[in-house]
DRENKE-315013 format. One line per 5 residues: number of its first residue (from 1); their letters; for each residue x, y, z of N, C-alpha, C, O, CB. Coordinates in nm, 2 decimals, decimal comma. Glycine has a CB too. Layout:
BEGIN
NUM = a = X/Y/Z/X/Y/Z/X/Y/Z/X/Y/Z/X/Y/Z; ...
//
This chain:
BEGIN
1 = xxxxx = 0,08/-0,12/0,00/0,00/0,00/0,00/0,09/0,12/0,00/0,16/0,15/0,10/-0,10/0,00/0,12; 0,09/0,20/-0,10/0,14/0,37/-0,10/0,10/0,41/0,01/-0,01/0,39/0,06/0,07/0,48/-0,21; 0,20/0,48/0,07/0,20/0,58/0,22/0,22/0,71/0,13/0,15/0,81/0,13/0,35/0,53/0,36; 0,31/0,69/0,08/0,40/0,83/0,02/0,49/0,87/-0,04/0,60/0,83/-0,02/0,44/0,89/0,08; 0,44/0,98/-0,13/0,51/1,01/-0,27/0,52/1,19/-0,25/0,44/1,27/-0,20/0,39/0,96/-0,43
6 = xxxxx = 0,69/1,20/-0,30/0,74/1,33/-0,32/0,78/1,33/-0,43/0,79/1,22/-0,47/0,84/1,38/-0,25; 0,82/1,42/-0,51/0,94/1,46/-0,60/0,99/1,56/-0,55/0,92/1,64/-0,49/0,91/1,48/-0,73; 1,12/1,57/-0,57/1,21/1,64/-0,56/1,27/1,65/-0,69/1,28/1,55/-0,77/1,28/1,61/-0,45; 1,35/1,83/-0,72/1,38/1,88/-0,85/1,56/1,96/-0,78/1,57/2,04/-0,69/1,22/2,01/-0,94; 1,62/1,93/-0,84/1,71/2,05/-0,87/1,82/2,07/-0,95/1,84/1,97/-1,03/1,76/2,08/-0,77
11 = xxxxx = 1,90/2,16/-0,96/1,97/2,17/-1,04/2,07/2,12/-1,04/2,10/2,05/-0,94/1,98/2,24/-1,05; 2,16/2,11/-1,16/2,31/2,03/-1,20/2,41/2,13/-1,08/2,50/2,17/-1,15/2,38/2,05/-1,42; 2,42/2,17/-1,01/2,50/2,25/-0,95/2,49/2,20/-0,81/2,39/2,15/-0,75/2,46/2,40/-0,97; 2,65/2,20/-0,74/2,69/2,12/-0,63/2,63/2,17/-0,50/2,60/2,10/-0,40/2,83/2,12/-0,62; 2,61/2,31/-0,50/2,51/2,39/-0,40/2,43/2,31/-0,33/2,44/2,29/-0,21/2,41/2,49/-0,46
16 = xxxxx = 2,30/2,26/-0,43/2,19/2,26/-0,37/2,22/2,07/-0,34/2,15/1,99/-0,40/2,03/2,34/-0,49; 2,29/2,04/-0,29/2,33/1,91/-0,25/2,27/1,94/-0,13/2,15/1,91/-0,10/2,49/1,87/-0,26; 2,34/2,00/-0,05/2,29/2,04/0,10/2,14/2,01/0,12/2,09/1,93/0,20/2,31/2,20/0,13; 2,08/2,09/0,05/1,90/2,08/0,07/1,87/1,96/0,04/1,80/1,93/0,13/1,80/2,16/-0,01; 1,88/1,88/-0,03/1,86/1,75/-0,09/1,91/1,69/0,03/1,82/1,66/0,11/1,95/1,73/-0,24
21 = xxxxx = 2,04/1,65/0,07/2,06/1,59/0,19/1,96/1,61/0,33/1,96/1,53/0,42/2,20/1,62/0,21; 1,89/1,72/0,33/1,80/1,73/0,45/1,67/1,68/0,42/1,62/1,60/0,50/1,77/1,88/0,49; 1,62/1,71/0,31/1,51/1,69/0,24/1,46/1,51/0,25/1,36/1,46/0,29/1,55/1,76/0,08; 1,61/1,44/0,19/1,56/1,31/0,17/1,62/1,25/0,33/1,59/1,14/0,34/1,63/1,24/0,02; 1,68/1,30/0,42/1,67/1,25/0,55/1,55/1,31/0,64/1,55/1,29/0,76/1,80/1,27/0,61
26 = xxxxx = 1,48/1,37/0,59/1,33/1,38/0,65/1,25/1,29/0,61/1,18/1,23/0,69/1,26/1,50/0,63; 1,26/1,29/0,45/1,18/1,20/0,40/1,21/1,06/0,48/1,10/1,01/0,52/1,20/1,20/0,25; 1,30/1,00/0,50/1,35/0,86/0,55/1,29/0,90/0,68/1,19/0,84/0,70/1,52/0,80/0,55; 1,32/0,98/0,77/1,25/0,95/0,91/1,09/0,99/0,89/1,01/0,93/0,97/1,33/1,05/1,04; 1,04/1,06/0,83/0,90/1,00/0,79/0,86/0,88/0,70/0,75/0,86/0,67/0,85/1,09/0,72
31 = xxxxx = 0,94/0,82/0,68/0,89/0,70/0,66/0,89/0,55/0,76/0,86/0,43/0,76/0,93/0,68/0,55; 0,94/0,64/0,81/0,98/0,58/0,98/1,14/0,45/0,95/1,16/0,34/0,99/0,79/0,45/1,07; 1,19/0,51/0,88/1,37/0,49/0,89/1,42/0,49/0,99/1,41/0,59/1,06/1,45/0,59/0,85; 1,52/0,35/1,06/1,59/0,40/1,19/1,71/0,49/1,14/1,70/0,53/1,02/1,65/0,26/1,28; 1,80/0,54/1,21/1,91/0,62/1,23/1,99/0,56/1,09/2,01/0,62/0,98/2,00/0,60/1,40
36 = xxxxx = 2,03/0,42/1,13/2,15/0,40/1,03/2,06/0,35/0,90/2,13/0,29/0,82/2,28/0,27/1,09; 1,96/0,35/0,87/1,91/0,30/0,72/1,89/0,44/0,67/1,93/0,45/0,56/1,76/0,19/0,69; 1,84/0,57/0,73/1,87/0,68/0,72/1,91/0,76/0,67/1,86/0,85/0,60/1,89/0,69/0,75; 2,11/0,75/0,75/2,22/0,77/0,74/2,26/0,72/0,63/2,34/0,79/0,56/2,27/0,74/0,83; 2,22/0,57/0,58/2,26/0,51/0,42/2,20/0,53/0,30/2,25/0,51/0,19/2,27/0,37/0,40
41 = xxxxx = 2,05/0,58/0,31/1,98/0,61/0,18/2,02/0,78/0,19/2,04/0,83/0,09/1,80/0,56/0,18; 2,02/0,82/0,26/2,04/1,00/0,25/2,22/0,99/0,14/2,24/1,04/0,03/2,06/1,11/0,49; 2,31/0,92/0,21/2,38/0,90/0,13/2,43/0,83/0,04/2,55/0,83/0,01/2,42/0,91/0,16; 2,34/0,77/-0,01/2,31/0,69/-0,16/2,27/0,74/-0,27/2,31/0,71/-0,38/2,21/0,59/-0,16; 2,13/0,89/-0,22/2,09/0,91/-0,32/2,22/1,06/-0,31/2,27/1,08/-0,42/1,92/0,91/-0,34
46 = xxxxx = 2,25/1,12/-0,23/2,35/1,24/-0,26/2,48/1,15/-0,34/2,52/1,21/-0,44/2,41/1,32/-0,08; 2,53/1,03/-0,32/2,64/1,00/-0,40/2,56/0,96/-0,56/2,65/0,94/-0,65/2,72/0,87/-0,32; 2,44/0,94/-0,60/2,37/0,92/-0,74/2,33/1,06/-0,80/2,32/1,10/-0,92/2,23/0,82/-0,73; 2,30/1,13/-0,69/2,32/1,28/-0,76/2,43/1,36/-0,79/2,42/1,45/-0,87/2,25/1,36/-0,70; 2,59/1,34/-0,69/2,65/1,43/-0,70/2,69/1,31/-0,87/2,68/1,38/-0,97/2,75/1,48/-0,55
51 = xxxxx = 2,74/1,18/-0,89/2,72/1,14/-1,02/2,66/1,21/-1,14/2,73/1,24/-1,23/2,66/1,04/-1,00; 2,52/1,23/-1,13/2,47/1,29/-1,23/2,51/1,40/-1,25/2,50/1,43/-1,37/2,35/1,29/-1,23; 2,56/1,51/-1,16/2,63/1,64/-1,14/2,76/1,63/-1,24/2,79/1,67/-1,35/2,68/1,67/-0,97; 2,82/1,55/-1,16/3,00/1,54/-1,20/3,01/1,46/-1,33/3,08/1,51/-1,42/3,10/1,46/-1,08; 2,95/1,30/-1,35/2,97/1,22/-1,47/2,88/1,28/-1,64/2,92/1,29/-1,75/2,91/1,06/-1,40
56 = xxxxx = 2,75/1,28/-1,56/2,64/1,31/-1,66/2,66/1,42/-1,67/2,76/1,41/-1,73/2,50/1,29/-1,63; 2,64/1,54/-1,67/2,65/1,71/-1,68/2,79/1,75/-1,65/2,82/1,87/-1,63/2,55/1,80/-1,57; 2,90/1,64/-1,65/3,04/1,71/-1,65/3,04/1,86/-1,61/3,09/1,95/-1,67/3,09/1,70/-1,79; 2,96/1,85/-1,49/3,01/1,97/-1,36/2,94/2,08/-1,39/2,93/2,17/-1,31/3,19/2,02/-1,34; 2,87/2,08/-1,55/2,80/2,21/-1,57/2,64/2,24/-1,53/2,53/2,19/-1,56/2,80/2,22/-1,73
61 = xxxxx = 2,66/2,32/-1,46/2,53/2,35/-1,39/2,41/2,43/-1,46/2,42/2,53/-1,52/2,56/2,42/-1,27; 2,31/2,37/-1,44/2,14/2,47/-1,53/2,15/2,36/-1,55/2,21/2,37/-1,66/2,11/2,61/-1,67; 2,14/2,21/-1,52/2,03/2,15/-1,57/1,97/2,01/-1,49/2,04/1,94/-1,42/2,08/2,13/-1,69; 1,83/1,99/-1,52/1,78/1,90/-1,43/1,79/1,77/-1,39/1,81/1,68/-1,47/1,70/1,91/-1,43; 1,75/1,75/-1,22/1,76/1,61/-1,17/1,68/1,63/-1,09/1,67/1,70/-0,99/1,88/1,56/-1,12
66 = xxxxx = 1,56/1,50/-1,15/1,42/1,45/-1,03/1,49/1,33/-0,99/1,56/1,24/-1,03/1,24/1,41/-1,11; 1,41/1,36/-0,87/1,41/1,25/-0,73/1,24/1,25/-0,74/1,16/1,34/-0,70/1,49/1,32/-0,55; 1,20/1,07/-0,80/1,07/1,09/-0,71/1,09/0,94/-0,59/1,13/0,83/-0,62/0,89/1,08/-0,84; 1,05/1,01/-0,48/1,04/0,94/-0,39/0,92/0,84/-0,34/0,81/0,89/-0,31/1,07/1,03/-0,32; 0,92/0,71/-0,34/0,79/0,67/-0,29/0,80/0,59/-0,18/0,91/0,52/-0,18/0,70/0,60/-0,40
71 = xxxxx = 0,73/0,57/-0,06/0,78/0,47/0,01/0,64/0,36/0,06/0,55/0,43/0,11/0,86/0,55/0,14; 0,59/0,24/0,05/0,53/0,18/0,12/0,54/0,15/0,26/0,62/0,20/0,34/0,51/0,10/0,06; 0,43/0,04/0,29/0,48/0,01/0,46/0,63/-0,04/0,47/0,70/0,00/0,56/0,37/-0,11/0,55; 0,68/-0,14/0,37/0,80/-0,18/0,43/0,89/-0,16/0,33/1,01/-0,18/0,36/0,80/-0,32/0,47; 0,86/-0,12/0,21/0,97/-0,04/0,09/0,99/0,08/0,07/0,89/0,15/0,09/0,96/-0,06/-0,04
76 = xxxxx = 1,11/0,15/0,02/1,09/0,32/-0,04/1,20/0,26/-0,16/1,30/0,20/-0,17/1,17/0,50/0,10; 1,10/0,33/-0,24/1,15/0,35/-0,43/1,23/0,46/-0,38/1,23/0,51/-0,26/1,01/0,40/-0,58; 1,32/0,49/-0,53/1,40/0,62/-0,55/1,40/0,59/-0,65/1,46/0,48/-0,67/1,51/0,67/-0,48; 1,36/0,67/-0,76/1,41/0,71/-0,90/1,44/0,89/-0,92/1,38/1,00/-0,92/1,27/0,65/-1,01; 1,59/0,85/-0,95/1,66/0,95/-1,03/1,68/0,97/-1,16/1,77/0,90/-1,21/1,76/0,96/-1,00
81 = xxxxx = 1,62/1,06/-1,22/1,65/1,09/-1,39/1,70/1,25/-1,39/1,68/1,36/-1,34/1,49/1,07/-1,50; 1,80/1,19/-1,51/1,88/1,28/-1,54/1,85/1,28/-1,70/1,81/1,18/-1,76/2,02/1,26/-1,48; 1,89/1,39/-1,75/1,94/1,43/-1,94/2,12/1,43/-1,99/2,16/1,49/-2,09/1,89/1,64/-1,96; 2,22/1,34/-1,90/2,32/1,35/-1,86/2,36/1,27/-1,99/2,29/1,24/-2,07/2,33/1,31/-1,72; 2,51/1,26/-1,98/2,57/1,13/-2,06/2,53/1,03/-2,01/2,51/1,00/-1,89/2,70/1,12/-2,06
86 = xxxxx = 2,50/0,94/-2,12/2,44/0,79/-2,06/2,54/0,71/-2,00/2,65/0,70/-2,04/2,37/0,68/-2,18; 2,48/0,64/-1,86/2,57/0,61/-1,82/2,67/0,42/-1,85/2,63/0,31/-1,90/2,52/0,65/-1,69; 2,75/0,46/-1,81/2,86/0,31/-1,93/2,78/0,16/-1,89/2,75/0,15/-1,77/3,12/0,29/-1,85; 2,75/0,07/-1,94/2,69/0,00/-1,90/2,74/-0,08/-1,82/2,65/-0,16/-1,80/2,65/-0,02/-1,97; 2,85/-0,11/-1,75/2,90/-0,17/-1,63/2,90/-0,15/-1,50/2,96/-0,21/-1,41/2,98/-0,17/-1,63
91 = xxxxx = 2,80/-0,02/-1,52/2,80/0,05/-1,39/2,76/-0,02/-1,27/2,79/0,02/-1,16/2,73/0,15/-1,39; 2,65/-0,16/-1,29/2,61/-0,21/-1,18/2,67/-0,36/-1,12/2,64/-0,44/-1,03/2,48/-0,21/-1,22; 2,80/-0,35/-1,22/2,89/-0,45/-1,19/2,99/-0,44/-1,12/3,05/-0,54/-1,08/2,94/-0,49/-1,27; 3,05/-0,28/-1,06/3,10/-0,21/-0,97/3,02/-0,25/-0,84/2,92/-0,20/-0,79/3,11/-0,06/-1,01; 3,09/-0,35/-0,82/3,05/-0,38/-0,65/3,19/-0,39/-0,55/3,19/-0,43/-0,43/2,96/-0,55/-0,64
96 = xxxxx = 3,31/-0,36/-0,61/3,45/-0,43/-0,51/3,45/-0,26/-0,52/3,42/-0,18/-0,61/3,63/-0,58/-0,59; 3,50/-0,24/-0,40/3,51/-0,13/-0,36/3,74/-0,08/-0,37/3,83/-0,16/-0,34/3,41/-0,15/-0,18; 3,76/0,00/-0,40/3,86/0,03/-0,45/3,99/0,03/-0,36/3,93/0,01/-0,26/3,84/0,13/-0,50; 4,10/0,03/-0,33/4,21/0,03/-0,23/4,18/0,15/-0,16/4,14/0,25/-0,23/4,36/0,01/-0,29; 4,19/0,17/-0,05/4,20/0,33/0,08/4,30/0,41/-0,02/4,26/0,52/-0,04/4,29/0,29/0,30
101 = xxxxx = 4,37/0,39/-0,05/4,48/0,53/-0,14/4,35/0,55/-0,22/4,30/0,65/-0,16/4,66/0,49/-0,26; 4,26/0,51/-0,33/4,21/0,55/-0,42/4,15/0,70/-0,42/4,12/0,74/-0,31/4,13/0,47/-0,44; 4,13/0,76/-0,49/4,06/0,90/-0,50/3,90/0,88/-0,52/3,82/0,96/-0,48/4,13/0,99/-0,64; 3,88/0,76/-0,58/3,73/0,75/-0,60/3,68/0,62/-0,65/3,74/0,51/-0,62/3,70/0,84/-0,70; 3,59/0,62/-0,71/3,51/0,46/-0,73/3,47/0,38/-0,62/3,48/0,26/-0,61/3,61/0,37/-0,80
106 = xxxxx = 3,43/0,47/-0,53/3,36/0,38/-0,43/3,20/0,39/-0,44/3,13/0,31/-0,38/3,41/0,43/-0,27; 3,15/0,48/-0,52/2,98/0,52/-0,51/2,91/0,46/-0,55/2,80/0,46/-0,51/2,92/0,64/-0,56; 2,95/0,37/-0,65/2,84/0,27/-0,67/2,85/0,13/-0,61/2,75/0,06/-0,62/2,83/0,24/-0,81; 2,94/0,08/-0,53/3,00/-0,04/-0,49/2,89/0,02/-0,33/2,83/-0,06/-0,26/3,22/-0,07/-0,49; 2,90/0,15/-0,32/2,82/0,19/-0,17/2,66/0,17/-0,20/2,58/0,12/-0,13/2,86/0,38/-0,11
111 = xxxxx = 2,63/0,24/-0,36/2,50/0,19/-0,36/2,44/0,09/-0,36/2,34/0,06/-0,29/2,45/0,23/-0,43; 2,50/0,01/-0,43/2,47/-0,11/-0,47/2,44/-0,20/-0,32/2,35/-0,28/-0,30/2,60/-0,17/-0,58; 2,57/-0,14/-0,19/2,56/-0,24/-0,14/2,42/-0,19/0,03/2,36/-0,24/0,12/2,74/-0,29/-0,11; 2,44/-0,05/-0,05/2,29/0,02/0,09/2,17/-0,02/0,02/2,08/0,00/0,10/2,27/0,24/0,11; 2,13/-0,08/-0,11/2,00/-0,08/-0,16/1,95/-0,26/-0,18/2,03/-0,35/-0,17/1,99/0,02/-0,31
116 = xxxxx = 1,80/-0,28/-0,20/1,82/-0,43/-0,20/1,80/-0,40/-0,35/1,88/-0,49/-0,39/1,71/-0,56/-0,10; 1,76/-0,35/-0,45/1,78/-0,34/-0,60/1,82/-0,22/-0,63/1,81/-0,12/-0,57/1,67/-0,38/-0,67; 1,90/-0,25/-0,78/1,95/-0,10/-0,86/1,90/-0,13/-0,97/1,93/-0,24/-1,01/2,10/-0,04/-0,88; 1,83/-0,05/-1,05/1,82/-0,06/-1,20/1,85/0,05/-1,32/1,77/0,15/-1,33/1,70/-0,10/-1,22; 1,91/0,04/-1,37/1,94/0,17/-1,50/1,89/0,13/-1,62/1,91/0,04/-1,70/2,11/0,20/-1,53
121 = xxxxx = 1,82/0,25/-1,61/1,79/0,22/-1,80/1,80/0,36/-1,83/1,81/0,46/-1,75/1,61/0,14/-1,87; 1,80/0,36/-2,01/1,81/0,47/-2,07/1,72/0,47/-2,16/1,71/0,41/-2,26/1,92/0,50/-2,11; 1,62/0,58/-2,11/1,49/0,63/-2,18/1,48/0,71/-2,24/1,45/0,81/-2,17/1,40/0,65/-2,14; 1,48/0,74/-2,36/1,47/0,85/-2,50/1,58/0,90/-2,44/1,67/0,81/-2,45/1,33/0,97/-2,52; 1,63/1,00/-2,39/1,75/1,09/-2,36/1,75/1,10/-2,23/1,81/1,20/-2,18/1,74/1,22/-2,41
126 = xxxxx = 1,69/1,00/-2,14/1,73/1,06/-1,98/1,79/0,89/-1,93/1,75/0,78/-1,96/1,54/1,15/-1,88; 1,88/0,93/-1,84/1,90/0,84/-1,78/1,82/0,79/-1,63/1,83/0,86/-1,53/2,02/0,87/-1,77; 1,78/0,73/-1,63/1,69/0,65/-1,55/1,72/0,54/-1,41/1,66/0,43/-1,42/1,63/0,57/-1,65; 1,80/0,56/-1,28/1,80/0,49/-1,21/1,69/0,43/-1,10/1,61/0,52/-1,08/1,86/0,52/-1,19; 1,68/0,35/-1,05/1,58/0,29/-0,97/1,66/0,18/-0,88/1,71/0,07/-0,92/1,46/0,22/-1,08
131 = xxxxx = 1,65/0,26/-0,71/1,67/0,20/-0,66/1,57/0,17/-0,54/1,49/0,26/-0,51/1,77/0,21/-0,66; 1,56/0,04/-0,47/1,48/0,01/-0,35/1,54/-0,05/-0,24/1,64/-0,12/-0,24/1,38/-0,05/-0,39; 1,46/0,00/-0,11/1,50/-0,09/-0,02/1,40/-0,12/0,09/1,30/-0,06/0,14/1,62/-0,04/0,03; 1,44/-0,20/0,12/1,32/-0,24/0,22/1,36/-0,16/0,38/1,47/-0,13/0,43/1,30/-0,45/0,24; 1,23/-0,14/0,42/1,25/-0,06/0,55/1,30/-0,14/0,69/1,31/-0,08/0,79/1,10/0,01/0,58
//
């Protein structure tokens, strides 16, 4: 049974990360989220958006990224679309997380391993993630 549906919109620009991080950790403790599942979807979807920021829109800002949020009694959806570069198709095979020196490549090996599904597709021109997890 649907409890509850948001979308959230903002721009390609690293700014409005901040609000987004408050936004979707309200949303999780209204959906009655403990602390640490919380703590891991607030930063699942900020590491799939700062992605769409930095990989998809190569850092250039003016342009859009929805979050619609849905959560039942014991699941919350998250789909993120972007107009970005499509993303490489291996992306959901990144699950070994990289050596501590690395500079990066840990964000999908983190999503993959905070959500119980990921799915990417690419729809006319927008890139399309879908992830879930159970509460």
């Amino acid at each position: 049974m649907m409890t509850g549906a948001t979308t959230l919109t903002l721009d390609s620009d690293p700014a409005g990360l901040a609000d987004i991080q408050l936004r979707v950790d309200g949303l999780c403790r209204d959906a009655g989220c403990d602390s640490h599942s919380t703590f891991q979807l607030t930063l699942v979807v900020i590491e799939a958006v700062t992605n769409c920021i930095k990989h998809g829109y190569r850092g250039e800002p003016g342009h859009l990224i929805t979050i619609d949020w849905r959560h039942t009694d014991d699941c919350i959806e998250i789909e993120i679309r972007d107009r970005g570069v499509p993303l490489p198709a291996d992306v959901l095979s990144r699950t070994t997380m990289p050596p501590p020196e690395a500079e990066g490549g840990r964000g999908w090996p983190m999503i993959l391993a905070w959500t119980d599904s990921a799915h990417i597709d690419r729809i006319g021109d927008e890139n399309v993630l879908n992830l879930t997890r159970r509460c």
